[in-house]
NUFIGU-969043 format. One record per residue (C-alpha): residue in one letter; residue number from 1; x negated, y negated, z. Coordinates in Angstrom, 1 decimal, always signed. Each point is the difference from the previous one (the first is absolute). Last residue first. Layout:
<recs>
(rec 'A' NUM (X Y Z))
...
</recs>
This chain:
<recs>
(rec 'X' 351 (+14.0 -38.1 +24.3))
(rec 'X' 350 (-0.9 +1.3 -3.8))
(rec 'X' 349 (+1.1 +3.1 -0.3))
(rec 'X' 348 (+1.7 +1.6 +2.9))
(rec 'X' 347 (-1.2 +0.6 +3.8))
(rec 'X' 346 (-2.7 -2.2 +1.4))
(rec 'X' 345 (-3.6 +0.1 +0.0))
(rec 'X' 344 (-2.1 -1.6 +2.6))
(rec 'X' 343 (-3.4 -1.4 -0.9))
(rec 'X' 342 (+1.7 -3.3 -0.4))
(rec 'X' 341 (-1.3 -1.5 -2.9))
(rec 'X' 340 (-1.6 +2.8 -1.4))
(rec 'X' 339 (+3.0 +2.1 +0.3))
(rec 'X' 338 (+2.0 -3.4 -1.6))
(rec 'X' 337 (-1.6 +0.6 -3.0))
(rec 'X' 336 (+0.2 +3.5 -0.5))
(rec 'X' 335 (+3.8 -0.2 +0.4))
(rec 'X' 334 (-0.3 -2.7 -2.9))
(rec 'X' 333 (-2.1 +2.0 -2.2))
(rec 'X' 332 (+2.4 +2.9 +1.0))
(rec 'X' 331 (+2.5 -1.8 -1.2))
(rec 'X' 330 (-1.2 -1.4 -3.3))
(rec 'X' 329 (-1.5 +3.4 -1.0))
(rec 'X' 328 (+3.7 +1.5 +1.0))
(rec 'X' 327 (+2.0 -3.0 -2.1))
(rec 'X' 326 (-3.1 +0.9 -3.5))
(rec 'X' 325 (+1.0 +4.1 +0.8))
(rec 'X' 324 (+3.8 -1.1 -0.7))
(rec 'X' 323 (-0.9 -1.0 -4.0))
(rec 'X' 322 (-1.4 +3.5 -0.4))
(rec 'X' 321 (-2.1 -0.1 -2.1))
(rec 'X' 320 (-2.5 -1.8 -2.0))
(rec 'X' 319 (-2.1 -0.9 +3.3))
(rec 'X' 318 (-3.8 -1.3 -1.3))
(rec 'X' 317 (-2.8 +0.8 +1.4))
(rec 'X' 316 (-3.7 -1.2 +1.1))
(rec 'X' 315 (-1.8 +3.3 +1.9))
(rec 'X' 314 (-0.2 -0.1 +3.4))
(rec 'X' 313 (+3.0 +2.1 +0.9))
(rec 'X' 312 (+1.5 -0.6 +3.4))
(rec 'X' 311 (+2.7 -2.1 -1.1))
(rec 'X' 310 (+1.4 +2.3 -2.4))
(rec 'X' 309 (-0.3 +2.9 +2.2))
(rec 'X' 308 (+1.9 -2.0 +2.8))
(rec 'X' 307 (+2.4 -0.9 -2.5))
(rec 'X' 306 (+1.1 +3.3 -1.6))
(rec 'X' 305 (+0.6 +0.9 +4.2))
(rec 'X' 304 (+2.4 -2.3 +0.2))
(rec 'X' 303 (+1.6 +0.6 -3.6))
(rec 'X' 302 (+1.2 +3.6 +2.1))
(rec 'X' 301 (+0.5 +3.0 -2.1))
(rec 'X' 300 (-3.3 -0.7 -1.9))
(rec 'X' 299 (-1.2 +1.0 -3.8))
(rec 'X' 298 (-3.3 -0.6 -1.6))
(rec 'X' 297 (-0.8 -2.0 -3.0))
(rec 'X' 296 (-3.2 -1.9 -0.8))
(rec 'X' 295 (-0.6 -1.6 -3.7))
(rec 'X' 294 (-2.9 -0.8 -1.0))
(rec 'X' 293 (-0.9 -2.9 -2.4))
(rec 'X' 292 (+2.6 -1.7 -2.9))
(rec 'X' 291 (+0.2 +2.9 -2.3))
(rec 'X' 290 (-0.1 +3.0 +2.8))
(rec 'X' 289 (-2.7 +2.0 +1.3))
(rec 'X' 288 (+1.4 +2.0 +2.4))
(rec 'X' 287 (+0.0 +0.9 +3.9))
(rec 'X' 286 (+2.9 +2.3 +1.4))
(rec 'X' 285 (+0.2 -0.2 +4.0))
(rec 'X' 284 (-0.5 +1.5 +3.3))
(rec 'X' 283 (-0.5 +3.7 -0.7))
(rec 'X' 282 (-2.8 -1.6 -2.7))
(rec 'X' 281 (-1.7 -1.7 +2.0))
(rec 'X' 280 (+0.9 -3.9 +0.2))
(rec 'X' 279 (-2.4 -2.4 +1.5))
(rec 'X' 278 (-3.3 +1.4 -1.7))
(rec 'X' 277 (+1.5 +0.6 -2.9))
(rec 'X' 276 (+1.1 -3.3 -1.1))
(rec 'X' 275 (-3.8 +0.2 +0.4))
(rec 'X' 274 (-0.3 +2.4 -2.9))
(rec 'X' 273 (+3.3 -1.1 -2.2))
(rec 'X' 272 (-2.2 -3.5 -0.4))
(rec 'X' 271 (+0.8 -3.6 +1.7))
(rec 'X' 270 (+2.7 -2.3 -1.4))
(rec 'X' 269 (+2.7 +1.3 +1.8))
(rec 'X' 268 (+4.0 +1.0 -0.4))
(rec 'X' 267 (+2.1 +0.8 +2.9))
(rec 'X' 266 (+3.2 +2.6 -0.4))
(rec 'X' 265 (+1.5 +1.2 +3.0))
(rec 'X' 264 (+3.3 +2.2 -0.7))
(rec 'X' 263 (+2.6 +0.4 +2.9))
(rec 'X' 262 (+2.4 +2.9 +1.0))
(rec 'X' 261 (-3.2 +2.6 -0.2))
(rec 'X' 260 (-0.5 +3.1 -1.9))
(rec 'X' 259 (-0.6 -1.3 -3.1))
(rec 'X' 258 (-2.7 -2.2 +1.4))
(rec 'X' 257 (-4.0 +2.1 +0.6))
(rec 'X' 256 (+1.3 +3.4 -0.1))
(rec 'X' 255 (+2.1 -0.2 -3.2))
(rec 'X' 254 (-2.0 -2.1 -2.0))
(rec 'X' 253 (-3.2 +1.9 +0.7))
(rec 'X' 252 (+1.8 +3.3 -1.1))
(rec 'X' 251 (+1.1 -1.8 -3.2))
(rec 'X' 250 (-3.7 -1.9 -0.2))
(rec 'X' 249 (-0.9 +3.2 +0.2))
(rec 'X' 248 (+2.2 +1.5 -2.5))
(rec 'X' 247 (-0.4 -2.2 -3.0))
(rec 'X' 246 (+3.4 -0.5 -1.1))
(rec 'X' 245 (+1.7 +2.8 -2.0))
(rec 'X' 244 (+0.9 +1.7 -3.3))
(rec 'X' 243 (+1.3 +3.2 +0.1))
(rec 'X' 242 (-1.9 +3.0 -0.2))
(rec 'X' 241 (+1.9 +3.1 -1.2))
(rec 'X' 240 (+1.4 +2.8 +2.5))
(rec 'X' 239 (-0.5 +3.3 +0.5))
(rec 'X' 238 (+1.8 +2.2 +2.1))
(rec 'X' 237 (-2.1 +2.6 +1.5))
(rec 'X' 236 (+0.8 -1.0 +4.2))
(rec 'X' 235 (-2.8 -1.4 +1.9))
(rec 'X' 234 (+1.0 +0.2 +3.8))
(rec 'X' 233 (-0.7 -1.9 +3.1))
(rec 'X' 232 (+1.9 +1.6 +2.9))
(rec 'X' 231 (-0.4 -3.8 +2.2))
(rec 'X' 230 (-1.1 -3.2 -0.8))
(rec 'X' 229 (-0.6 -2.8 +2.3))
(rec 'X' 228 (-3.6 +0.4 +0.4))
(rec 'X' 227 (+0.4 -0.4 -4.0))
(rec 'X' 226 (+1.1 -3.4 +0.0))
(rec 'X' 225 (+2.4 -0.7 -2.9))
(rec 'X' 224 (+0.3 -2.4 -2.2))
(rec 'X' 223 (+2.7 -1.0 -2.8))
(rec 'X' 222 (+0.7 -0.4 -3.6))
(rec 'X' 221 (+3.5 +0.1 -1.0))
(rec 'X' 220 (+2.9 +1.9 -0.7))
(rec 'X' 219 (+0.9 +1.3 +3.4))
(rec 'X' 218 (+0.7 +3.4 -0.5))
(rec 'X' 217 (-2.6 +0.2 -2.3))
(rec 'X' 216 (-2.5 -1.8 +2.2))
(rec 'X' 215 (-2.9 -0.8 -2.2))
(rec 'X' 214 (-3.2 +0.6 +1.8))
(rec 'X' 213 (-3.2 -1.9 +1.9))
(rec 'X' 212 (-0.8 +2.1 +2.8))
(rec 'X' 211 (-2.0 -1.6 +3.2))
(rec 'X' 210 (-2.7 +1.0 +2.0))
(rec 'X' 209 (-1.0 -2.0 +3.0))
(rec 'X' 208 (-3.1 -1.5 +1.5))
(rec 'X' 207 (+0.7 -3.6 -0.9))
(rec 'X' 206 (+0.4 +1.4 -4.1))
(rec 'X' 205 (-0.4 +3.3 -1.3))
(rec 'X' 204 (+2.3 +0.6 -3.2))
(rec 'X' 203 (+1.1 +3.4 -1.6))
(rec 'X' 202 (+1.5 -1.1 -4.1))
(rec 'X' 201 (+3.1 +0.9 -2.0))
(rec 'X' 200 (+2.3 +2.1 +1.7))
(rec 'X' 199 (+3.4 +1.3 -1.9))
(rec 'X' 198 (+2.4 +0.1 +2.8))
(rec 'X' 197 (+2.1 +1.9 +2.0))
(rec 'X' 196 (+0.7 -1.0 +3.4))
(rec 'X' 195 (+2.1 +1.5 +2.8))
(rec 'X' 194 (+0.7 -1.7 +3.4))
(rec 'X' 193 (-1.7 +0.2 +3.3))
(rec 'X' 192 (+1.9 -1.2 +3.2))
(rec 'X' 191 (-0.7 -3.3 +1.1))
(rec 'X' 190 (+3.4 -1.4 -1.1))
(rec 'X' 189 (+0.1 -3.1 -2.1))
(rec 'X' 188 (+2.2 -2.5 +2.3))
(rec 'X' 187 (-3.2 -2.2 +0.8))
(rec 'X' 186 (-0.4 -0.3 -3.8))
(rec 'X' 185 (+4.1 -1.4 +0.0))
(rec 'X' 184 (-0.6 -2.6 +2.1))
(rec 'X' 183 (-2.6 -1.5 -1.8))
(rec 'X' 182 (+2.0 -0.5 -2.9))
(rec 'X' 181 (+0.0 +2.0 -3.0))
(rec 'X' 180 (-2.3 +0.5 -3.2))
(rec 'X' 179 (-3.8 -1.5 +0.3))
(rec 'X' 178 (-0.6 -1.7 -3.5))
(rec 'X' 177 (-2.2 +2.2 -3.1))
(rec 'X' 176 (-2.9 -1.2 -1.4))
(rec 'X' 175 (-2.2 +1.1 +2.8))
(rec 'X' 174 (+1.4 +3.5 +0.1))
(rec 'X' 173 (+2.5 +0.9 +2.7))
(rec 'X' 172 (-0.9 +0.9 +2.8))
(rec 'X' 171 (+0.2 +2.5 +2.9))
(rec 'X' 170 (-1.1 +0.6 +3.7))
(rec 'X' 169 (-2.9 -3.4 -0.5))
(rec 'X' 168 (-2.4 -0.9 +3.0))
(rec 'X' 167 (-2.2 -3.3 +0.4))
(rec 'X' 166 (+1.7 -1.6 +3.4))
(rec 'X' 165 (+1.5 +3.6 +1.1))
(rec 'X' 164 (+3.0 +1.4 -0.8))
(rec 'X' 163 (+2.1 +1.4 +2.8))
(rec 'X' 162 (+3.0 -1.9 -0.2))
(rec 'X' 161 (-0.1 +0.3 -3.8))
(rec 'X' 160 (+0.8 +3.8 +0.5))
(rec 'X' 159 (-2.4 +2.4 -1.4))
(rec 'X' 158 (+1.4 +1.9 -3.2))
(rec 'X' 157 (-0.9 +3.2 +0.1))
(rec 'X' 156 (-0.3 +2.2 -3.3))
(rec 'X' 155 (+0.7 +3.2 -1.0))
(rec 'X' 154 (-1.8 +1.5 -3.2))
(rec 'X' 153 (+0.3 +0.5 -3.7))
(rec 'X' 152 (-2.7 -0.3 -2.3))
(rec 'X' 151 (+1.3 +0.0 -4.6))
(rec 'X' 150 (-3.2 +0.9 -1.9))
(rec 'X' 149 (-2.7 -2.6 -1.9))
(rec 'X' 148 (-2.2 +3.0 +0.3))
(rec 'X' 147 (-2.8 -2.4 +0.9))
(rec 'X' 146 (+2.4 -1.7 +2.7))
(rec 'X' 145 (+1.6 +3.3 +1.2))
(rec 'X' 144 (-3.7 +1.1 +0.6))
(rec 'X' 143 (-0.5 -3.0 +2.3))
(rec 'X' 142 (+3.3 +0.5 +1.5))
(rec 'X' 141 (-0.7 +3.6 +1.2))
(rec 'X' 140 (-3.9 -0.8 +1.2))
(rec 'X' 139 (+1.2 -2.6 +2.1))
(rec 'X' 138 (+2.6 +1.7 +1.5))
(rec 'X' 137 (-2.2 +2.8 +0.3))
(rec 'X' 136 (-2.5 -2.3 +1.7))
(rec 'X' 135 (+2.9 -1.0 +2.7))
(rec 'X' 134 (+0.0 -4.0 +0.8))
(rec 'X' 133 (-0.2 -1.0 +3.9))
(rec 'X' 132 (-1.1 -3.4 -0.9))
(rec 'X' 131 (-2.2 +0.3 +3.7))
(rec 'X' 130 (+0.4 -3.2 +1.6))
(rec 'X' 129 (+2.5 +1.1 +2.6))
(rec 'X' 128 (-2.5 +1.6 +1.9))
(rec 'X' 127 (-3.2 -1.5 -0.4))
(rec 'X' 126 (-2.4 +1.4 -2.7))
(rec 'X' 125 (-3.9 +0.9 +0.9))
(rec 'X' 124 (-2.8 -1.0 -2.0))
(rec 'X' 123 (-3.1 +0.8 +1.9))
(rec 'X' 122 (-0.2 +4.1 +0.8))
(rec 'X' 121 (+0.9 +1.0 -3.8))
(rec 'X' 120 (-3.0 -2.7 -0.6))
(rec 'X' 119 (-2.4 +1.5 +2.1))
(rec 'X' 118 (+0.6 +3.1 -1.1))
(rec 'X' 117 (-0.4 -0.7 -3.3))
(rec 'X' 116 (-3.3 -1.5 +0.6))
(rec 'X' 115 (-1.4 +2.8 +2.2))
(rec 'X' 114 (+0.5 +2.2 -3.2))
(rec 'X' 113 (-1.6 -2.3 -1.9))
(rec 'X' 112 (-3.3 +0.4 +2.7))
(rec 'X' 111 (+0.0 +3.5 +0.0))
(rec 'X' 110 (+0.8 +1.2 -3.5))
(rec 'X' 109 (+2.8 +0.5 -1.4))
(rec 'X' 108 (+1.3 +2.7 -1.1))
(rec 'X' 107 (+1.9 +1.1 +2.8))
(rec 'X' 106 (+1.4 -2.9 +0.7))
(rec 'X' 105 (+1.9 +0.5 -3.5))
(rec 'X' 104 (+1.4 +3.1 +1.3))
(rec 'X' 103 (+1.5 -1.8 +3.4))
(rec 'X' 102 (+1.3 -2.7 -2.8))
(rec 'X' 101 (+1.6 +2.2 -1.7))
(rec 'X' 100 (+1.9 +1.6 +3.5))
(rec 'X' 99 (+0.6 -3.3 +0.9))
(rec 'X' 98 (+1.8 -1.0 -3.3))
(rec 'X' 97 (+1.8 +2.9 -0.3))
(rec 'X' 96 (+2.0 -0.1 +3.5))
(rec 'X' 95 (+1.0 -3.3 -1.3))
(rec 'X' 94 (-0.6 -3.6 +0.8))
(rec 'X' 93 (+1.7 -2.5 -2.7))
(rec 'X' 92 (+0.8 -3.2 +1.9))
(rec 'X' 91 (-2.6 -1.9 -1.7))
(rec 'X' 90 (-1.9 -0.4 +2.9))
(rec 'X' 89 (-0.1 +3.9 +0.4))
(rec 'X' 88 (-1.2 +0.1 -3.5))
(rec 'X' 87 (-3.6 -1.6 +1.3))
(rec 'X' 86 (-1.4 +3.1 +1.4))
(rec 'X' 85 (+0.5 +1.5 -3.7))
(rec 'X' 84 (-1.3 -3.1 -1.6))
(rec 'X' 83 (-3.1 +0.5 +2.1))
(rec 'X' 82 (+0.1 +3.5 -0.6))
(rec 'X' 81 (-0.2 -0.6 -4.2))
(rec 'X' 80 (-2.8 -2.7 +0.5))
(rec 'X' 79 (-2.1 +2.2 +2.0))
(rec 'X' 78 (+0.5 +2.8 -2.3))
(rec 'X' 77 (-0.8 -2.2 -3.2))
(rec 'X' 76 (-3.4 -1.8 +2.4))
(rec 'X' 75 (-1.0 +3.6 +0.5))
(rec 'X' 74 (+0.4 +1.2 -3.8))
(rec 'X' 73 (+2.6 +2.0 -0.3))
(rec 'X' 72 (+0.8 +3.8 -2.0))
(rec 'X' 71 (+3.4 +0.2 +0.3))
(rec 'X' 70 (+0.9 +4.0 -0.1))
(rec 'X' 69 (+2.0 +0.7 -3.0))
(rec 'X' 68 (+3.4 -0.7 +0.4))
(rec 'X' 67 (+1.7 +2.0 -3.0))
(rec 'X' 66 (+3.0 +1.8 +0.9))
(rec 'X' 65 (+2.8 -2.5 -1.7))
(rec 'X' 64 (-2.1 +0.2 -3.0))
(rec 'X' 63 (+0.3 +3.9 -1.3))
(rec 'X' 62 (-3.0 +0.6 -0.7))
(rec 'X' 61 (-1.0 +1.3 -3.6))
(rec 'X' 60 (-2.3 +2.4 -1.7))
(rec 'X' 59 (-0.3 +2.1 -3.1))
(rec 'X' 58 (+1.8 -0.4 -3.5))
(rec 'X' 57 (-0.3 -1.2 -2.9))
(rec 'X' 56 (-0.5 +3.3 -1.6))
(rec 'X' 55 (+3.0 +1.6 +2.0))
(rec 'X' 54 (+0.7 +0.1 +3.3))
(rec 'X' 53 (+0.0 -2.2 +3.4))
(rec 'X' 52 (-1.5 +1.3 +3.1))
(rec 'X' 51 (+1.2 -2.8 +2.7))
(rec 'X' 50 (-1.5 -1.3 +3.1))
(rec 'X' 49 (+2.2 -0.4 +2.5))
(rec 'X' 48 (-2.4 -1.0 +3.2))
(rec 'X' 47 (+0.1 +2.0 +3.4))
(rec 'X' 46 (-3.3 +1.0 +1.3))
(rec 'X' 45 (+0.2 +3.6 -2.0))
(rec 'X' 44 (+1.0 -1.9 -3.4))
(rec 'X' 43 (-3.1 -2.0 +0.1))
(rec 'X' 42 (-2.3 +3.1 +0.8))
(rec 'X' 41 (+1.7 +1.8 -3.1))
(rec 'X' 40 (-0.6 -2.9 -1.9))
(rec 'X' 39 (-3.8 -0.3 +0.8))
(rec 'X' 38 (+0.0 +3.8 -0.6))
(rec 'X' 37 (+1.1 -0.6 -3.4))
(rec 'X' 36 (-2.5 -2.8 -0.5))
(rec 'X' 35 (-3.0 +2.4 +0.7))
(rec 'X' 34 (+1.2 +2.5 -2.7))
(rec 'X' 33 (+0.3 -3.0 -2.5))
(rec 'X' 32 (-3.7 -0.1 +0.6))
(rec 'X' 31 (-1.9 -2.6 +1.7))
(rec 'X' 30 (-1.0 -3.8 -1.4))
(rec 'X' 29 (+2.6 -2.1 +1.7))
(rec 'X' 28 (+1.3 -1.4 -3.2))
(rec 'X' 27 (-0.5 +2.8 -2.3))
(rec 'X' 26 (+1.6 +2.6 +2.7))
(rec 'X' 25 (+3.0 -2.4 -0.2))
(rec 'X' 24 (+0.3 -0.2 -3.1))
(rec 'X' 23 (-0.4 +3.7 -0.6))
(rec 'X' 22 (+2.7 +0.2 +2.9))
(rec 'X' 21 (+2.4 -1.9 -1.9))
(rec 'X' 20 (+1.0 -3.1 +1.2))
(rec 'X' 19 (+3.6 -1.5 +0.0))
(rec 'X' 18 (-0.1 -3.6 +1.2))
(rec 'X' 17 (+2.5 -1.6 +3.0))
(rec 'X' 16 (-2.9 -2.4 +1.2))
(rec 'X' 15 (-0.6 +1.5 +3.5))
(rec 'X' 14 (-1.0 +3.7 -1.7))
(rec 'X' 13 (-3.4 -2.2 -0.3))
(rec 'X' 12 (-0.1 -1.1 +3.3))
(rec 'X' 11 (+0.8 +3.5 +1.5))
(rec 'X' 10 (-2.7 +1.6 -2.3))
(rec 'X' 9 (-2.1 -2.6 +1.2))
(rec 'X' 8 (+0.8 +1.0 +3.6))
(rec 'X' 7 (-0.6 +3.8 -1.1))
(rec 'X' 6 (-3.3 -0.5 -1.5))
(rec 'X' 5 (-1.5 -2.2 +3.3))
(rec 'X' 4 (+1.3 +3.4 +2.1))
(rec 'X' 3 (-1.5 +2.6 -3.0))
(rec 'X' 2 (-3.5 -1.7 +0.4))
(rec 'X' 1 (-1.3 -1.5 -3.3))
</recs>
């Protein structure tokens, strides 16, 4: 075996945690103990803590957080990996890191994958102000919090309502919890960042955002945050223990779709949650199975626009609630009425 093939397995083996003496070793790769010594003098010299451990049961351990043994990829695994690489820009994750991998991983490849991912790095493109904006150690800080069920603390802008678009959220509440305080007093919020603590729970990707799912302690209650919104991220070393809590995409999907609205639409229909689908994506609306069909609920600020949706989708419904959205179908019907008539249309609702 040539000494560069032996001192990748070497790596993969010393990957696993295991002691190995260098008899076992020299066993394994069928040289002399002599031959392994040099191996681990070589290993050392580019870099990787390898240590001599004494005794009878001794011999031979890595110290995990330095072992990154060289991927060895097959050319469809290298074109996948630099595809998803080109691709993390989308997800509003571009770093400095990711080029520079994926400059390595071009590398590799061979000529026509390597014209692939540059074709696709050239294709997708992001406008401005469609780009989440979310920091990868942000990510990478909450994500760890989550496993580590530790205490996160960061700053957090609330967005006022005023500049909330059709399908946006700043803050909500979990699904099973009411909207506190009157309009009025969310367009007083200031738009400075405040300070959050909380014991997170789950990262959600949903309409091209990231969202946090998290138990404000301040607070006392579930809420969601959107990470692009997030600022000095930090996992602290408190630990906490789990508490019990709704599903947390249906809690993020809650929040984004009508918690964050003045008015709640619920329809209920016959067909199935896939073509209920079809009308409603998911930054528009929460579709679910529900005892008696599917039911349909999004939030609107304005029952006037709740009705043009309604009216436009070709799917058979039925309006559960609100009771005024029934007097906004019945005015437009007649304001679209009297448009056909005339061809003209006149100010108000049903002249």
């Amino acid at each position: 075996m040539h000494s560069e093939t032996r001192l990748l397995s070497l790596l993969g083996m010393f990957a696993s945690g295991r002691t190995y003496s260098a008899q076992e070793l020299a066993v394994h790769f069928e040289c002399t103990p002599r031959t392994i010594r040099r191996d681990i003098a070589e290993l050392r010299e580019l870099g990787y803590v390898i240590r001599s451990i004494p005794g009878t049961e001794g011999g031979y351990r890595a110290e995990s957080r330095t072992m990154l043994p060289p991927l060895q990829l097959e050319a469809g695994e290298a074109l996948a990996t630099a595809v998803g690489l080109a691709l993390l820009r989308g997800a509003g994750l571009d770093t400095a890191n990711a080029g520079s991998a994926t400059e390595k991983l071009r590398g590799m490849l061979p000529p026509e994958a390597r014209t692939a991912v540059d074709g696709i790095s050239t294709a997708v493109s992001v406008p401005e102000g469609h780009v989440p904006g979310v920091d990868l150690d942000s990510v990478i800080t909450l994500a760890a919090a989550i496993a580590a069920r530790t205490v996160a603390t960061f700053d957090y802008l609330k967005r006022p309502p005023s500049w909330a678009e059709t399908t946006a959220t700043d803050e909500a509440s979990a699904p099973d919890q009411k909207r506190q305080g009157s309009r009025a007093q969310r367009q007083a919020c200031s738009p400075q960042g405040q300070a959050r603590r909380v014991e997170p729970v789950q990262l959600v990707v949903l309409g091209g955002h990231w969202y946090l799912y998290a138990w404000d302690l301040e607070r006392s209650d579930w809420r969601v945050f959107r990470l692009d919104r997030m600022s000095g991220v930090h996992a602290t070393t408190f630990v906490f223990s789990s508490r019990d809590h709704p599903d947390a995409e249906a809690a993020v999907s809650s929040a984004v779709t009508s918690a964050a609205y003045r008015h709640t639409v619920v329809l209920r229909t016959d067909v199935g949650v896939e073509e209920a689908r079809r009308w409603f994506p998911s930054r528009a609306a929460t579709v679910a199975e529900a005892a008696d069909g599917v039911r349909v609920t999004f939030g609107v600020d304005d029952l006037r626009w709740a009705a043009v949706m309604v009216t436009m989708t070709p799917a058979p419904f039925d309006v559960i609630e609100p009771d005024g959205l029934l007097a906004e179908l019945t005015a437009l019907a007649d304001r679209a009425r009297s448009i056909g008539q005339t061809g003209k249309s006149a100010l108000g609702t049903g002249e």
